[in-house]
ZAMIGU-622093 format. One line per field, with one value per residue (C-alpha): residue number from 1; x, y, z. Coordinates in pm, whole numbers. Example, Ala and Ser with C-alpha at 12.3 -4.5 7.8 and 13.67 -1.06 7.14 Angstrom:
// ZAMIGU-622093
palum [1	2]
px [1230	1367]
py [-450	-106]
pz [780	714]
END
This chain:
// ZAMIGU-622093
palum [1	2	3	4	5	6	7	8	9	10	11	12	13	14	15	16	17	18	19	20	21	22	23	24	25	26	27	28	29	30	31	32	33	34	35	36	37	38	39	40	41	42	43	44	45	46	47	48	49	50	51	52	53	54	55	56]
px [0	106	62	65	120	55	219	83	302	222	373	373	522	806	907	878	1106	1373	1396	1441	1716	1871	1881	2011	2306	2402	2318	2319	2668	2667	2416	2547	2963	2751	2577	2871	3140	2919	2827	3220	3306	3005	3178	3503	3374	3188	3507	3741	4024	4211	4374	4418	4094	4050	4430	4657]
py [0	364	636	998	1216	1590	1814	2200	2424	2728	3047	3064	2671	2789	3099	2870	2604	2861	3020	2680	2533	2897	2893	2513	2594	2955	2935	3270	3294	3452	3707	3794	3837	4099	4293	4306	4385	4663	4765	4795	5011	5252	5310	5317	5573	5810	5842	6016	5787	5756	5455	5183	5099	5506	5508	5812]
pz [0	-74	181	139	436	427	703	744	959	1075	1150	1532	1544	1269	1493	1820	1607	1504	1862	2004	1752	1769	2143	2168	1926	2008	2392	2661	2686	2272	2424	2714	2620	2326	2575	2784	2521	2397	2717	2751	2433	2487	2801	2685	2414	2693	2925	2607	2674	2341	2429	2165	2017	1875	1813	2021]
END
């Protein structure tokens, strides 16, 4: 005997899908070291150091 399934998807399950796989491979350490880094060079920009990331 032949079978033919047919699968329908919709958006919300796709999003919930690609969060999950996303959040399984990156993890919260990708987020976090971001936030924290740029957290970091805002600061870094704010204080007018010219040390070397802007050069002397």
């Amino acid at each position: 005997m032949h079978f033919t399934a047919t699968l329908a998807y919709d958006k919300a399950l796709l999003r919930k899908a690609a969060f999950a796989f996303w959040r399984r491979s990156v993890g919260i350490t990708f987020p976090l070291v971001l936030l924290c880094f740029s957290a970091y060079l805002a600061l870094r920009a704010m204080t007018a150091r010219r040390d070397w990331p802007w050069g002397r």
